[in-house]
Structure formats: structure tokens, C-alpha cells
Wavefront OBJ file of the C-alpha trace (Angstrom):
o trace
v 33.013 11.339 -54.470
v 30.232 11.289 -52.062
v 28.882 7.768 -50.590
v 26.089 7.366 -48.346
v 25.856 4.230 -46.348
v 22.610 2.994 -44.882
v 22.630 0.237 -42.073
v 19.915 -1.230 -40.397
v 19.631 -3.712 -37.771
v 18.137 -4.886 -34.780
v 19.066 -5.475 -30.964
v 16.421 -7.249 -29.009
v 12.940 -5.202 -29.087
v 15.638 -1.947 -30.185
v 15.384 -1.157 -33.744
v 18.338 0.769 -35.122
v 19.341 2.765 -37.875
v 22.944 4.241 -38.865
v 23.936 6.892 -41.780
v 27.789 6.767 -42.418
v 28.309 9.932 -45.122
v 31.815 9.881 -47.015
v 33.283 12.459 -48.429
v 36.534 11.556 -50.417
v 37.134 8.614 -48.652
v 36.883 10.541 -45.117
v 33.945 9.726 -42.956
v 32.550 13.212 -42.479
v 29.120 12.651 -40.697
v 27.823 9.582 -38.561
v 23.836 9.532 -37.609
v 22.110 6.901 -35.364
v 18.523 6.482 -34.475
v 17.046 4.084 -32.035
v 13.453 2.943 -32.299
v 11.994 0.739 -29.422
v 8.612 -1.027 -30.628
v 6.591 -2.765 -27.551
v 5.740 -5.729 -29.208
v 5.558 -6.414 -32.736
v 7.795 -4.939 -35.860
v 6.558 -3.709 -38.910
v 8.174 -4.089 -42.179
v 9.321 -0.899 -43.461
v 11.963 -0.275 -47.069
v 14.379 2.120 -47.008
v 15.162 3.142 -50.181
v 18.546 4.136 -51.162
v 19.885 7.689 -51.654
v 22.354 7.355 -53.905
v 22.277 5.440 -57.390
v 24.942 3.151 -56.587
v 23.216 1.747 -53.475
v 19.981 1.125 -55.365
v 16.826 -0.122 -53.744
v 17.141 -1.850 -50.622
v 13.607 -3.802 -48.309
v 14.597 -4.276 -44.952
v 12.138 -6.779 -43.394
v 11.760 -6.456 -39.640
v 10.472 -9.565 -37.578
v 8.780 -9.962 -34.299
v 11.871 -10.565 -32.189
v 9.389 -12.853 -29.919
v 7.220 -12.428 -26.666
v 9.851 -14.052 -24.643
v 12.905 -10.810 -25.999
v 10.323 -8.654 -24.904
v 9.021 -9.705 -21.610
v 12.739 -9.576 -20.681
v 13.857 -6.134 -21.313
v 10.528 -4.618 -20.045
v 11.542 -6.466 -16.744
v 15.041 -5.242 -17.150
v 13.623 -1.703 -17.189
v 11.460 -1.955 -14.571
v 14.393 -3.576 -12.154
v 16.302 -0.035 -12.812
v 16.509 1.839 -9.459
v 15.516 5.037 -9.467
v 18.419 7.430 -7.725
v 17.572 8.562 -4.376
v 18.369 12.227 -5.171
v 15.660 12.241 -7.899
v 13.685 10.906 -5.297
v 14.437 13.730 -2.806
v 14.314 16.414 -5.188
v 10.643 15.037 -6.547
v 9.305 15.425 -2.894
v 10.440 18.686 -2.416
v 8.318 20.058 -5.478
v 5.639 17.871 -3.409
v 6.524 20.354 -0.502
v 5.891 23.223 -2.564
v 2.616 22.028 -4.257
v 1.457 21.522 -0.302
v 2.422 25.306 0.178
v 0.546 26.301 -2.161
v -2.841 23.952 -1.954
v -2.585 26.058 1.919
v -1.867 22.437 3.737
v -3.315 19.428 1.295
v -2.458 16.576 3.340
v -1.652 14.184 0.685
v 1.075 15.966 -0.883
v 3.125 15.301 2.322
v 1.635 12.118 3.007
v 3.161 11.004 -0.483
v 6.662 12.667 0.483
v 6.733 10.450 3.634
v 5.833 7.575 2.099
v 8.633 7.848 -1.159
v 10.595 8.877 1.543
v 10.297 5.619 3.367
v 11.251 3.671 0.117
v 14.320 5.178 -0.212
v 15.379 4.829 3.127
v 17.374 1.923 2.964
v 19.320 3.541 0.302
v 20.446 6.838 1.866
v 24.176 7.593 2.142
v 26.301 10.575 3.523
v 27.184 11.432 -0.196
v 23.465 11.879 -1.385
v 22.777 13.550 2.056
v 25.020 16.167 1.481
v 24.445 16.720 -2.478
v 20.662 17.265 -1.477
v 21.512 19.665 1.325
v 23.569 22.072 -0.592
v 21.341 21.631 -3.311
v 17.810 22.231 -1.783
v 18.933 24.624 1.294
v 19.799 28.202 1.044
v 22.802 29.642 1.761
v 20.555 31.766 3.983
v 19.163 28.950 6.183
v 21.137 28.905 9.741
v 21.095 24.791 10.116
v 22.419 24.129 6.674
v 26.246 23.756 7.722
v 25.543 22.328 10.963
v 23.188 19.395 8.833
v 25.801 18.861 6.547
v 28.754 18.390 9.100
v 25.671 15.765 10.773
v 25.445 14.159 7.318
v 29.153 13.833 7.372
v 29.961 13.109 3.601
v 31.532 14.975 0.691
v 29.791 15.986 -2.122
v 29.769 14.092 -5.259
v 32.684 15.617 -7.916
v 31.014 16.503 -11.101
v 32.034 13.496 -13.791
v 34.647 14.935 -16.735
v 33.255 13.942 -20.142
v 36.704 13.384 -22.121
v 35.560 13.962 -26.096
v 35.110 10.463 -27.622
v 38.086 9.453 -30.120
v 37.652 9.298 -33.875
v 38.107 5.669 -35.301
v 39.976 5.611 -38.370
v 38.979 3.815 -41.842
v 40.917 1.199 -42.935
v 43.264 1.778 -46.182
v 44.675 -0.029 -48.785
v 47.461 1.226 -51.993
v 46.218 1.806 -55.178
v 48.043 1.112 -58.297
v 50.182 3.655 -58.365
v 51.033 2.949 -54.041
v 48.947 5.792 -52.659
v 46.709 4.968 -49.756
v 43.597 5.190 -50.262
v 40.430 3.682 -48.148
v 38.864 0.377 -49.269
v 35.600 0.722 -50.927
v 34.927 -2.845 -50.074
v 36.103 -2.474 -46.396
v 33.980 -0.010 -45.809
v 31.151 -2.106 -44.151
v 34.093 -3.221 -41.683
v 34.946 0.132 -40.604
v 30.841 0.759 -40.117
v 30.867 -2.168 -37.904
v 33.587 -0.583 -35.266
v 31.754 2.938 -35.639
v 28.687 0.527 -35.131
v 30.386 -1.319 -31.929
v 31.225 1.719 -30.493
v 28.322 3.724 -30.778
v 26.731 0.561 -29.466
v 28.428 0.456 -26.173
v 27.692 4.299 -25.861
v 24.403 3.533 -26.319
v 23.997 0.703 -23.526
v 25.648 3.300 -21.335
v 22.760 4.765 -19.618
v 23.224 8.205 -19.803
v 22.167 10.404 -16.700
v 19.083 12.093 -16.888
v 19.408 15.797 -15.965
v 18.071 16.503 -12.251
v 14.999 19.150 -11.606
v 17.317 21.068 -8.788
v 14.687 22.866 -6.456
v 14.660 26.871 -7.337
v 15.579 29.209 -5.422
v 12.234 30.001 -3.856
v 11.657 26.398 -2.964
v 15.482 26.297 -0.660
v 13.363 28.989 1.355
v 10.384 26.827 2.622
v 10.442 26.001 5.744
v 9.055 22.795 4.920
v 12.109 21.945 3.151
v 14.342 22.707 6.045
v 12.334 20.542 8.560
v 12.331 17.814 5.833
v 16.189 18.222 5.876
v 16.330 17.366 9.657
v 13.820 14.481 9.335
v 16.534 13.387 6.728
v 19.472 13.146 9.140
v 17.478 12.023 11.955
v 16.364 8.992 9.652
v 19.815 8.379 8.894
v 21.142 8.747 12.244
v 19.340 6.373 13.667
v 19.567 3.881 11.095
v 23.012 3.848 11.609
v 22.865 3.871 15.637
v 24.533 7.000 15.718
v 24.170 8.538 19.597
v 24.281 12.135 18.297
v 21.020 11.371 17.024
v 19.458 12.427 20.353
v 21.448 15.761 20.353
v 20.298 16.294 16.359
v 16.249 15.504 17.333
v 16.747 18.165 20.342
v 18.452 21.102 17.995
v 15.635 20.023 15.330
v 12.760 20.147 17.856
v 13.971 23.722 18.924
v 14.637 25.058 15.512
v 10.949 23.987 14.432
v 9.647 25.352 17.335
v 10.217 29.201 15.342
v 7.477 28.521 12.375
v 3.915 27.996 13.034
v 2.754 26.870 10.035
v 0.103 23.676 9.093
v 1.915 22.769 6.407
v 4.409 21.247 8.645
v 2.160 19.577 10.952
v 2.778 16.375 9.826
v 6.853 17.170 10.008
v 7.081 18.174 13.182
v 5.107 15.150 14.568
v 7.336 12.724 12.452
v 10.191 14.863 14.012
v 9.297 14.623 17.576
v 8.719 10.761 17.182
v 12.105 10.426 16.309
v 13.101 12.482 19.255
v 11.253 10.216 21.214
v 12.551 7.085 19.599
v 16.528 8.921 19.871
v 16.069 9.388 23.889
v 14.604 5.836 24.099
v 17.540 3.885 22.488
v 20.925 6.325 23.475
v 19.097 7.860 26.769
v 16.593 8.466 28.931
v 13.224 7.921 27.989
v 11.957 10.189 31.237
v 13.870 13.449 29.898
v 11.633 14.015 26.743
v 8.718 13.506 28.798
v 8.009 17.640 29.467
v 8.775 18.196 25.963
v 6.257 15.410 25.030
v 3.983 17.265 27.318
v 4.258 20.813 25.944
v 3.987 19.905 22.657
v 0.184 17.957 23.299
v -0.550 21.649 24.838
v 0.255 22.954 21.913
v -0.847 20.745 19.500
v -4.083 21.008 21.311
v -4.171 24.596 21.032
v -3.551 24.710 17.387
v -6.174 22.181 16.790
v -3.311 20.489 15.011
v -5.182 16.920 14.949
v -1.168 14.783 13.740
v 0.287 15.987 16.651
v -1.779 15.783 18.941
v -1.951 11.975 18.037
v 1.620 11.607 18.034
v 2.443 13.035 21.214
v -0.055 11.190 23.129
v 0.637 7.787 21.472
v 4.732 8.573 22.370
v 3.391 9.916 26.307
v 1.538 6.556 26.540
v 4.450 4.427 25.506
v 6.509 6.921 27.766
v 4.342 5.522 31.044
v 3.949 2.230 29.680
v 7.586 2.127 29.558
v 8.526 2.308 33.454
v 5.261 0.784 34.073
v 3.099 3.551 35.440
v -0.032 2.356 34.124
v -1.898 4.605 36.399
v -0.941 7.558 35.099
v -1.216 6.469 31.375
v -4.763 6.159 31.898
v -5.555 9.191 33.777
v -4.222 11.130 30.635
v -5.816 8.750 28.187
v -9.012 9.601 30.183
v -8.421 13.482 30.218
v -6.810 14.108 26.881
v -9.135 14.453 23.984
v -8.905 12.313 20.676
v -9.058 14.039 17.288
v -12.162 13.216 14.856
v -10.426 12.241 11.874
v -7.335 9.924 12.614
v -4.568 8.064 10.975
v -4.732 4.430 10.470
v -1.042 4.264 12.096
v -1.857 6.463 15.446
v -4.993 4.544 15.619
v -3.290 1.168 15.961
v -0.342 2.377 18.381
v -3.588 3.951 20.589
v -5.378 0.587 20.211
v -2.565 -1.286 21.669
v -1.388 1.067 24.547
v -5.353 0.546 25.731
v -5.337 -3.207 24.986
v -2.094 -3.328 27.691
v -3.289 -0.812 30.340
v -6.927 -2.423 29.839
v -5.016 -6.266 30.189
v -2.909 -4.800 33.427
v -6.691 -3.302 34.896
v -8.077 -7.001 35.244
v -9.933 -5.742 31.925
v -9.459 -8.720 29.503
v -12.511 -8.737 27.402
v -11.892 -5.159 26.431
v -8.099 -5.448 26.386
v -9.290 -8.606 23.974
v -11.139 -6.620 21.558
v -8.707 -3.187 21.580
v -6.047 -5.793 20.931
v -7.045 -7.914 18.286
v -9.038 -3.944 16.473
v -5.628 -2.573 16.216
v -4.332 -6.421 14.731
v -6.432 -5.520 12.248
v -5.981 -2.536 11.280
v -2.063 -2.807 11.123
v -0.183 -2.427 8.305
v 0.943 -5.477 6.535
v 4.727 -4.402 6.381
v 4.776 -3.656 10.382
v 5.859 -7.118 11.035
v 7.430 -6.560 14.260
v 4.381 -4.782 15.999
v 2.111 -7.713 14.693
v 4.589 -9.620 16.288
v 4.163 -7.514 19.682
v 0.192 -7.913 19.247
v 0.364 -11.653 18.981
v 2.000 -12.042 22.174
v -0.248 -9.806 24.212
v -3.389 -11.447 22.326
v -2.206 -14.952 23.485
v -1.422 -13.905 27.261
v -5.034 -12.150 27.402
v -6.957 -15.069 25.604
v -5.037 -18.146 28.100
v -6.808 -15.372 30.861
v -10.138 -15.401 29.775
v -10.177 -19.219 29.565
v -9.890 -19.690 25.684
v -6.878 -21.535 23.999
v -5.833 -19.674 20.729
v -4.773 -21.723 17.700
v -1.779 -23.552 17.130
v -1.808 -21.664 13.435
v -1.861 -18.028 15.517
v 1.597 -18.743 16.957
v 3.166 -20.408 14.269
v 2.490 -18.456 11.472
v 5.578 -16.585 9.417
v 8.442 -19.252 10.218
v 11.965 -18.833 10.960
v 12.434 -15.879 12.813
v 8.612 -14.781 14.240
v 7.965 -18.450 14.935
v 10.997 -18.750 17.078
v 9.665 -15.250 19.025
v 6.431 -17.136 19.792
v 7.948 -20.156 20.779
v 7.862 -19.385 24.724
v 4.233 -18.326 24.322
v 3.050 -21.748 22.241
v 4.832 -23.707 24.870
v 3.154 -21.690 27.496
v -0.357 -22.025 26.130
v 0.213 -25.975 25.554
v 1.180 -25.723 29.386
v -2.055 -24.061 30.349
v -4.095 -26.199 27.375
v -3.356 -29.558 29.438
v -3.738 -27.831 32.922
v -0.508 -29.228 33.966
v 0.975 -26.781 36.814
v 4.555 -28.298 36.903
v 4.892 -27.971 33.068
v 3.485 -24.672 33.604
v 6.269 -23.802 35.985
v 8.836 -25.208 34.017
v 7.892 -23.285 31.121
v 7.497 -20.024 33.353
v 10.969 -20.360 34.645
v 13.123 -21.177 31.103
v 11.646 -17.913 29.070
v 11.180 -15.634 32.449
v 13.674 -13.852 30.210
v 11.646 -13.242 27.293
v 8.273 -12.159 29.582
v 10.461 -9.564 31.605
v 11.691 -8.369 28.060
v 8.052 -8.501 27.155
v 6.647 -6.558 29.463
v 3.923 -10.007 30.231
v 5.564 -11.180 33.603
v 2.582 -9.736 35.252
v 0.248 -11.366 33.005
v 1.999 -14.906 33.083
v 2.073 -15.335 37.056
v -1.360 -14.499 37.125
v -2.503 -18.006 34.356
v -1.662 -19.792 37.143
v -5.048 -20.024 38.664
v -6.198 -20.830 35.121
v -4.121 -23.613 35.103
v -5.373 -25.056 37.974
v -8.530 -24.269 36.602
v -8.388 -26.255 33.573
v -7.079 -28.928 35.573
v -9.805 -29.505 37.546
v -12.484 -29.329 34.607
v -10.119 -32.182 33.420
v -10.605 -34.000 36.513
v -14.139 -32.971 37.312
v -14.892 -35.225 33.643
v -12.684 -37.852 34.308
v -14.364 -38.488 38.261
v -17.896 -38.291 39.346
v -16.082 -38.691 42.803
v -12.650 -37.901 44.076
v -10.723 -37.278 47.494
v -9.382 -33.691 47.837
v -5.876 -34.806 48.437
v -6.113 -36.795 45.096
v -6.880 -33.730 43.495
v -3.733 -31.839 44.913
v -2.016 -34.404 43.946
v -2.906 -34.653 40.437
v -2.728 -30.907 40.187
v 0.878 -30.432 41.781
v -0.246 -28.225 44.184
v 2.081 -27.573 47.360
v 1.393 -28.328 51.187
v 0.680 -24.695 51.380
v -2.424 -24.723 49.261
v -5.565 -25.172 50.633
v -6.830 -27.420 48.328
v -10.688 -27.241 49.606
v -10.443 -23.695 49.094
v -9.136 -23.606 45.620
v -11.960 -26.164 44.236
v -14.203 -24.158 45.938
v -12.870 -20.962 44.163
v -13.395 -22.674 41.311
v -17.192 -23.776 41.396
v -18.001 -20.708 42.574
v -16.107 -18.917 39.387
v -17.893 -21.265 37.180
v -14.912 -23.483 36.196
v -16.460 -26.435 36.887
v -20.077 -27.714 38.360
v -19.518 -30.138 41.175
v -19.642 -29.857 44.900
v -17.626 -30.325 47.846
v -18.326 -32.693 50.945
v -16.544 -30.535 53.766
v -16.378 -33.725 56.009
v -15.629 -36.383 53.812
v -13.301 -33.645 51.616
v -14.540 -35.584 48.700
v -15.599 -33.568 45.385
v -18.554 -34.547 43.889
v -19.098 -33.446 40.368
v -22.298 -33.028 38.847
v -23.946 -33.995 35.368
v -22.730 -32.315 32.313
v -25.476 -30.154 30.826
v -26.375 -29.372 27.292
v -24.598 -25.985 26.061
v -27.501 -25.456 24.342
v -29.909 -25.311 26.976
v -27.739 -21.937 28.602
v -26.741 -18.498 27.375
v -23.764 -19.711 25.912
v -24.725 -19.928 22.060
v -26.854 -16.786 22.529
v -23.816 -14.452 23.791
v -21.439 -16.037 20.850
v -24.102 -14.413 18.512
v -24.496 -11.295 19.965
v -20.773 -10.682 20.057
v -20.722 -11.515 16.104
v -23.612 -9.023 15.799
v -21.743 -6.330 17.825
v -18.563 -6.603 16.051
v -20.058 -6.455 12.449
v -21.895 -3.263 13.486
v -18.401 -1.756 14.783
v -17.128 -2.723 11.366
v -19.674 -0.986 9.499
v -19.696 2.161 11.741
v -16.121 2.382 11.271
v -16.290 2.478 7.640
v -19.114 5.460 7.758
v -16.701 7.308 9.805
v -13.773 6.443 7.526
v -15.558 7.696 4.416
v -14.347 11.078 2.866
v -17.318 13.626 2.028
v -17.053 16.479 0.183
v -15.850 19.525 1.742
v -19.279 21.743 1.620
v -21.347 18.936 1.272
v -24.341 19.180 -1.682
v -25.335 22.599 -2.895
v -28.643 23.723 -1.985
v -31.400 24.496 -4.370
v -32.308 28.496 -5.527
v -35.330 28.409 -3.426
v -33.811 26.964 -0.307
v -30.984 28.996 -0.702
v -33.204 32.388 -1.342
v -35.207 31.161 2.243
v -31.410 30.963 4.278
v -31.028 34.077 2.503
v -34.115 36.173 3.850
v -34.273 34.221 7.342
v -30.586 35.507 8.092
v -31.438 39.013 6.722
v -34.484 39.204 9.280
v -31.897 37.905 11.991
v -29.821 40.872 11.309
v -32.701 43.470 11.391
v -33.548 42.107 14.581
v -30.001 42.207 16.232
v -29.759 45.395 15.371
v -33.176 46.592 16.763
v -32.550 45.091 20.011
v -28.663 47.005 19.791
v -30.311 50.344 19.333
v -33.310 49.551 22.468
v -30.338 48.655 24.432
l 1 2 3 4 5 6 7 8 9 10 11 12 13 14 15 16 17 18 19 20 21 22 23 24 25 26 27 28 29 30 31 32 33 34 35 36 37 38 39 40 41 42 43 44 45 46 47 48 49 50 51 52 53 54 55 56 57 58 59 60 61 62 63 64 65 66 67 68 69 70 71 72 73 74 75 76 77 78 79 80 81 82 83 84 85 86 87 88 89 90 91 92 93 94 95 96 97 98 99 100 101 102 103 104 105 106 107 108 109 110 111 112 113 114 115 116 117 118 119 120 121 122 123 124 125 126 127 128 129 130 131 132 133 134 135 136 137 138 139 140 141 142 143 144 145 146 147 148 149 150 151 152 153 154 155 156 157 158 159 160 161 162 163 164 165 166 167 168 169 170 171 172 173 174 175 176 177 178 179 180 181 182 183 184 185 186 187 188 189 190 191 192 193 194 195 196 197 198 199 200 201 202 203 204 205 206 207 208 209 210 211 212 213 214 215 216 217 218 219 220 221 222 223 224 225 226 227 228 229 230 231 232 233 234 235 236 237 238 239 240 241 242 243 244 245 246 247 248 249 250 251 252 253 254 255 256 257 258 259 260 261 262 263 264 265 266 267 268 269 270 271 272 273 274 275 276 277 278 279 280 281 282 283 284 285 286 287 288 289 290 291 292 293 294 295 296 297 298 299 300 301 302 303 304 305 306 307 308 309 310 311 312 313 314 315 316 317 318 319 320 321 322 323 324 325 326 327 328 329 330 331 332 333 334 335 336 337 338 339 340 341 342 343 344 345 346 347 348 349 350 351 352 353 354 355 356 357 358 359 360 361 362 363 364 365 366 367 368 369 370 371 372 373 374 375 376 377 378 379 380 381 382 383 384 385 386 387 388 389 390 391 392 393 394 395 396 397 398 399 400 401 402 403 404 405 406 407 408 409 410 411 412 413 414 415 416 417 418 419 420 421 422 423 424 425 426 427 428 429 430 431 432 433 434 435 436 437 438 439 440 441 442 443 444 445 446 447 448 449 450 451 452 453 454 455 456 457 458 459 460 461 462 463 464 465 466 467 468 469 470 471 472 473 474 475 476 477 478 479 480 481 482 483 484 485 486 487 488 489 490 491 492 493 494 495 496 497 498 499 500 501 502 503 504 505 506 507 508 509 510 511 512 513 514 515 516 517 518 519 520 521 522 523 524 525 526 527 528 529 530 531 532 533 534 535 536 537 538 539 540 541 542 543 544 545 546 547 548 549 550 551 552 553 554 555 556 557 558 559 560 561 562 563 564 565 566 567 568 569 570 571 572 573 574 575 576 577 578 579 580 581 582 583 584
């Protein structure tokens, strides 16, 4: 006797459908199909197959927005495993191969490369190295012993065990299975297939072929792989890893890996900085701007002159930072990125110069144009912005040095107490102030910067005072200002109206300072410059954007008869070169 039971049911938004066939009592076949519907259900009848069952509706209900909304946001919370990441960007390595150097195809590996980062381990390390190097590539073992992780044991499937139908005795004592039980023994065939099926089951991973473990591209993506994860992890043979991988790229001398090899020098650069010395890469850094250069590779050229920058900036030899800024010539078409790090190493050499309008605007251009992730280098640009505005005589917002909370707000602390300092025109605050977070500038890199506010201190307190007194004795002054017995107080105030601080004028004899009317701000140049510097910077914004538009490669397609006149003039250019070979 054959039976054929039908059950359908429903799981959230998951619609399924189970076939138990019996065959003399023995459960011979089992079939289950799964049916996920986004957000309604239809009603569909299932009509029986065998006479006994008879006909049979099954009525499917919307399971409600709220079911829905929850396992889509279920899915979408699944992490993707890093390995499917890795292998996806080395088919993006290949499809750069063969586009001859497409940009974007690497740019897009960097980027899911980046998003994984956090998630890298020794185990997937070494599963992608055997996987996506060749057995023929010299730097595979040496990577993997870097990596220093096992590979991942292939999982055992053990075959799934056979649940058995419940029996009962017949009349005459044999066993025989329960027609009426039988939905009971459906239900634990049902629970288990269940759990099988919530068991996500692993997707089958698009291994790179054989001719893609024999790109070079691959191999330096390998090495930008451990260097990532060597440094993550603060491990010191990072420096001796970037040095092997710098060499080993150094063989190809392909554009494909332009962007690699400038990722992988950075890191060299980053590796010497943190575990050595910063001054050893600096002839490496060196070379490979020659070469760069040479190769009119436009990447590297940025890199390594952004990294020799921060390589003066770093022992402070701002002179020769900008005698190669000066010499060394910029690319046409840069990244956003190198563009911002370039932005700021001028902002600080042009702030050290005595420069602070155009240390001002480099400053607050490459503010801008930062990322929104790159918290910590916003961070960097806020302090140097703050420093530079207290020297050009402007006090920046309370909301500029506040902004974030928790941790960033408690980096700008010493510079909100120091512009408060220089805001009142107090000197002994401002000394105070100076001395408790001396610390923080020398960490900073703004010591410089900060001794040098205190002549704009005393500027801003005698503006105070020069409102506050038509008339007032010198000594008064240097009292009220805190200045020491070794001041000359007659000469600072006179410093000061000659600077333009404040209008008033000094009685040598008397030594009584005599300040003058306040004029109308509208009656100098004052509102006029303000408008012009509006003016300039919405024209920099707009020339920017031309230059940051992408045109097509050949540009428009000349008409027939145009093209028929470039046609005949270069033809008569040719008969005449070679009349004036043959005279010769």
C-alpha cells in the first residue's frame, strides 16, 4: 500500500512544502521545498494525489510587514566571509589585467579590502595564500610562515541518521506502523529537516584558476595582505616584511600594479616610522619618486612625495621639504587622498614660513576635502587650523573645538583653553595654559607656533585696554598686561600701533597712551576684502570641479568633412617632408 502525505506550512515570510511517500509502512522518499515570498502570500490548493487524501485548500496569509522587515534585516546583518571577499578581488585583479590598467578595478579591491580589514586572521591568511599563489611563486612559503596560521581542516559531513516511524501491534501482535501516527512521525522528519534547514549551508568558493595564481598582481596583493596584518597587530617584523616586499616588486614593471606598489611602499614607510627609523627609508623614498617620475606613473609619484614630506616634516627640516616641494613636479590628475596629505604638509611648512594666510587656506582646502571616516587626521587639521587662526588675529568658534565629544573633544581641550587664553588677552592665563599641555604641543609638533601667540596676546590686550581708556600711564598698562621688568613696555605699544592692533598714540614724555576715536568699519577696506575673499574662494571651488570632471577619452568625433580636411592637410605635410628629405 502506497500513501502519499502532503504537508504544508509556514515559517515567518518562508513558505514550505513536504512530500512523505510510504511504501508498506516504510518511509521510502522525503521531499522539501522552500518558497520565500517578499511580502505578501497568495492562496494556492494543493490537491491531493491519492484518493484517500481527497481535496485539500491551503490558504496562505500575509504573515505581516513587521515578520518581514525582520528577516530582511536578519539577512542583511549576515557577514560576508573574508575569503569570499579576497577571492572576489582577485578576479578584480584579473579583469584590471586584462582592461591593460583600468584604475577602478583596483581601486574597488582596495577599498573591499579595507572593509575586511578588521576581520583578517592568520587562518584566512594562509587559506588565501595557498589558494591564490602558485606553487611556482618564490615568496609564497616565506608569506605564509609571515601569516603564521594553519590552514583551515576541511569539515567531515557524517551522513544524517534515518528517524524511525513509530509502531503499534495489530490484532494478531505483529508490529506494524500507525496509520494515525503517521502525522507524528512527519513532524520529527519535519523538526529535523527544519534545523538542517536553518543551518546555513556554505556556499561553494570561486578558487582563483590557475592562470590567475600567476599574476603578479596577485602576489603583490599577497604582501599588501601581510603587511596590513602586521601592522595591525604591532608586529616589528613588519619593517623587515615591507623591505623583502619592496625588493621583490622592484622585478615587474607593470601599470597594473601602480597603485600596489605605492600602497606597498606607504606601508614601508609607516613600518620604519613606528618599529624604526624613519631616516633609513628616506633613499628608498627617493629612488622610487625617480622612478615613478620616469614611468610617468602619476600614484606613485604622489605617494612618495607625500611620505618624503612627512619624512622632513618629521625631524623638522622644513627647509628641505620645501625645496623638493618646489622642484618636484605634481601629477595632473590626482587622488582625493594624496591631495589632502599634500594640502596639509603645505599648510605646516607654509604656518612654520611666517605664511599664515596661505597656511590658512591650504589647511582648511584639505579639511574639506577629507574623507569623512579619517577622523584622526581631521583631528590633526583642527589643531593646526586653530594655532594658525589665534596668529592671524581671529578667534575660531567654540563649536570648532568641541565638536565629536568624548574622545576628540578631550584632544582639543589644550587648544580651546589656549584660544580662551588668547580670546581675553590675559598673558598669565596664557602662560599657565602654555606650561600644563607643553606636553601635548611638543607631541603636536605646534610648540613653535604657540610661543609665538604671545605677542597676540598682548595684542588683544591692549585693544581691550585701548576701549576701556581714552588715557592711560604706560606702567598701568604693564601692569594690566603682566608683562615683566624686562619688557619695554613703550616699545611693545608702539609695536602694536604701528602693526595696526590698535589706533592710539604714545606721549614719549609723559609715557601716557592716548587712544584715538573708534572709526566706522564701514568707512575702510575691511568689508570690501571679506567679499573679495568669498568671491575668490567660490571661483577655486568651481575651477576645481572643471578639473575634477571626467571627459571622454578621445573627446567628440569629428564630422566627415572636417575629418576629410585633417585628412588631406596631413597628406600634403607628408609630401612636403619628403621633398625637403630628397633636396637635402
Amino acid at each position: 500500500r502506497v500513501r502519499v502525505h502532503v504537508h504544508v506550512y509556514t515559517q515567518g515570510h518562508v513558505l514550505r512544502i513536504k512530500i512523505n511517500l510510504i511504501l508498506f509502512g516504510h518511509y521510502m522518499y522525503t521531499y522539501t521545498h522552500c518558497t520565500k515570498a517578499v511580502q505578501t502570500y497568495s492562496t494556492r490548493t494543493f490537491q491531493g494525489i491519492n484518493a484517500h487524501m481527497g481535496a485539500q485548500d491551503v490558504e496562505m496569509r500575509h504573515s505581516g510587514l513587521s515578520d518581514t522587515k525582520t528577516d530582511v534585516a536578519e539577512s542583511q546583518q549576515t557577514d560576508v566571509d573574508v575569503l569570499d571577499v579576497l577571492f572576489a578581488n582577485v578576479t578584480l585583479l584579473d579583469k584590471s589585467v586584462a582592461s591593460k590598467g583600468e584604475p577602478r578595478f583596483v581601486a574597488k579591491v582596495l577599498r573591499q579590502t579595507m572593509s575586511c580589514r578588521a576581520n583578517l586572521t592568520p587562518h584566512k591568511l594562509v587559506d588565501f595564500f595557498l589558494a591564490a599563489l602558485h606553487s611556482k611563486v618564490p615568496t609564497k612559503d616565506a608569506l605564509v610562515a609571515l601569516a603564521g596560521g594553519e590552514p583551515t581542516p576541511t569539515p567531515v559531513q557524517t551522513p544524517a541518521t534515518p528517524v524511525k516511524s513509530p509502531t503499534r501491534r495489530s490484532a494478531r501482535g505483529k508490529k506494524t506502523p500507525a496509520e494515525d501516527d503517521v502525522p507524528d512521525a512527519s513532524a520529527e522528519v519535519s523538526k529535523a529537516e527544519d534545523e538542517a534547514l536553518r543551518t546555513p549551508i556554505p556556499r561553494p568558493r570561486a578558487k582563483p584558476t590557475p592562470m590567475q595564481t600567476l599574476l603578479p598582481e596577485v602576489e603583490a596583493y599577497a604582501h599588501l595582505l601581510v603587511l596590513m596584518f602586521l601592522t595591525d597587530n604591532g608586529d616589528a617584523r613588519c619593517v623587515q616584511a615591507s623591505i623583502d616586499a619592496a625588493n621583490r616588486l622592484k622585478v615587474f614593471n607593470r601599470r597594473t600594479m601602480d597603485q600596489l606598489d605605492a600602497r606597498v611602499l606607504f606601508y614601508v614607510s609607516l613600518s620604519h616610522e613606528k618599529h624604526a627609523e624613519l631616516s633609513d627609508v628616506r633613499s628608498a623614498l627617493l629612488a622610487s619618486l625617480r622612478t615613478s617620475a620616469s614611468r610617468f606613473d602619476e600614484i606613485g609619484q604622489e605617494s612618495s612625495l607625500n611620505m618624503l614630506l612627512r619624512n622632513y616634516l618629521h625631524y623638522n627640516l622644513y627647509e628641505q621639504a620645501e625645496k623638493l616641494r618646489s622642484k618636484a613636479t605634481l601629477p595632473a590628475s590626482r587622488s582625493n587622498q594624496q591631495q589632502c596629505r599634500y594640502l596639509y604638509y603645505l599648510g605646516r611648512i607654509r604656518a612654520i614660513q611666517l605664511e599664515y594666510s596661505e597656511a590658512k587656506e591650504c589647511l582648511q582646502m584639505a579639511q574639506r576635502k577629507a574623507p569623512k571616516f579619517a577622523r584622526g587626521f581631521t583631528l590633526e587639521l583642527s589643531k593646526w587650523i586653530t594655532v594658525v587662526q589665534l596668529l592671524l588675529g581671529e578667534i575660531p568658534d567654540k563649536k570648532d573645538l568641541t565638536y565629536g565629544g568624548g574622545v576628540t573633544a578631550a584632544a582639543l581641550r589644550p587648544y580651546l583653553d589656549l584660544a580662551n587664553a588668547v580670546r581675553l588677552g590675559d598673558l598669565e592665563k596664557f602662560r599657565v595654559v602654555a606650561g600644563a599641555h607643553e606636553h601635548v604641543f611638543t607631541c603636536d609638533k605646534t610648540t613653535n607656533l604657540v610661543v609665538r601667540l604671545r605677542r597676540n596676546v598682548i595684542r588683544v590686550g591692549l585693544r581691550r585696554i585701548s576701549l576701556a581708556y581714552t588715557k592711560i600711564h604706560l606702567t598701568d598698562v604693564a601692569s594690566k598686561l603682566g608683562l615683566g621688568k624686562d619688557d619695554d613696555v613703550e616699545w611693545v605699544v608702539a609695536k602694536a600701533v604701528r602693526d595696526g592692533g590698535i589706533d592710539a598714540m604714545i606721549d614719549h614724555d609723559a609715557q601716557i597712551m592716548y587712544s584715538k576715536d573708534i572709526s566706522d568699519v564701514y568707512g575702510t577696506t575691511a568689508p570690501q576684502e571679506a567679499f573679495h575673499a568669498r568671491i575668490a574662494f567660490c571661483l577655486d571651488t568651481h575651477n576645481e570641479a572643471v578639473v575634477a570632471m571626467r571627459y571622454a577619452a578621445g573627446g567628440k568625433t569629428p564630422a566627415k568633412s572636417s575629418r576629410k580636411t585633417l585628412n588631406d592637410a596631413d597628406a600634403e605635410e607628408l609630401v612636403m617632408h619628403i621633398l625637403d628629405d630628397d633636396e637635402f
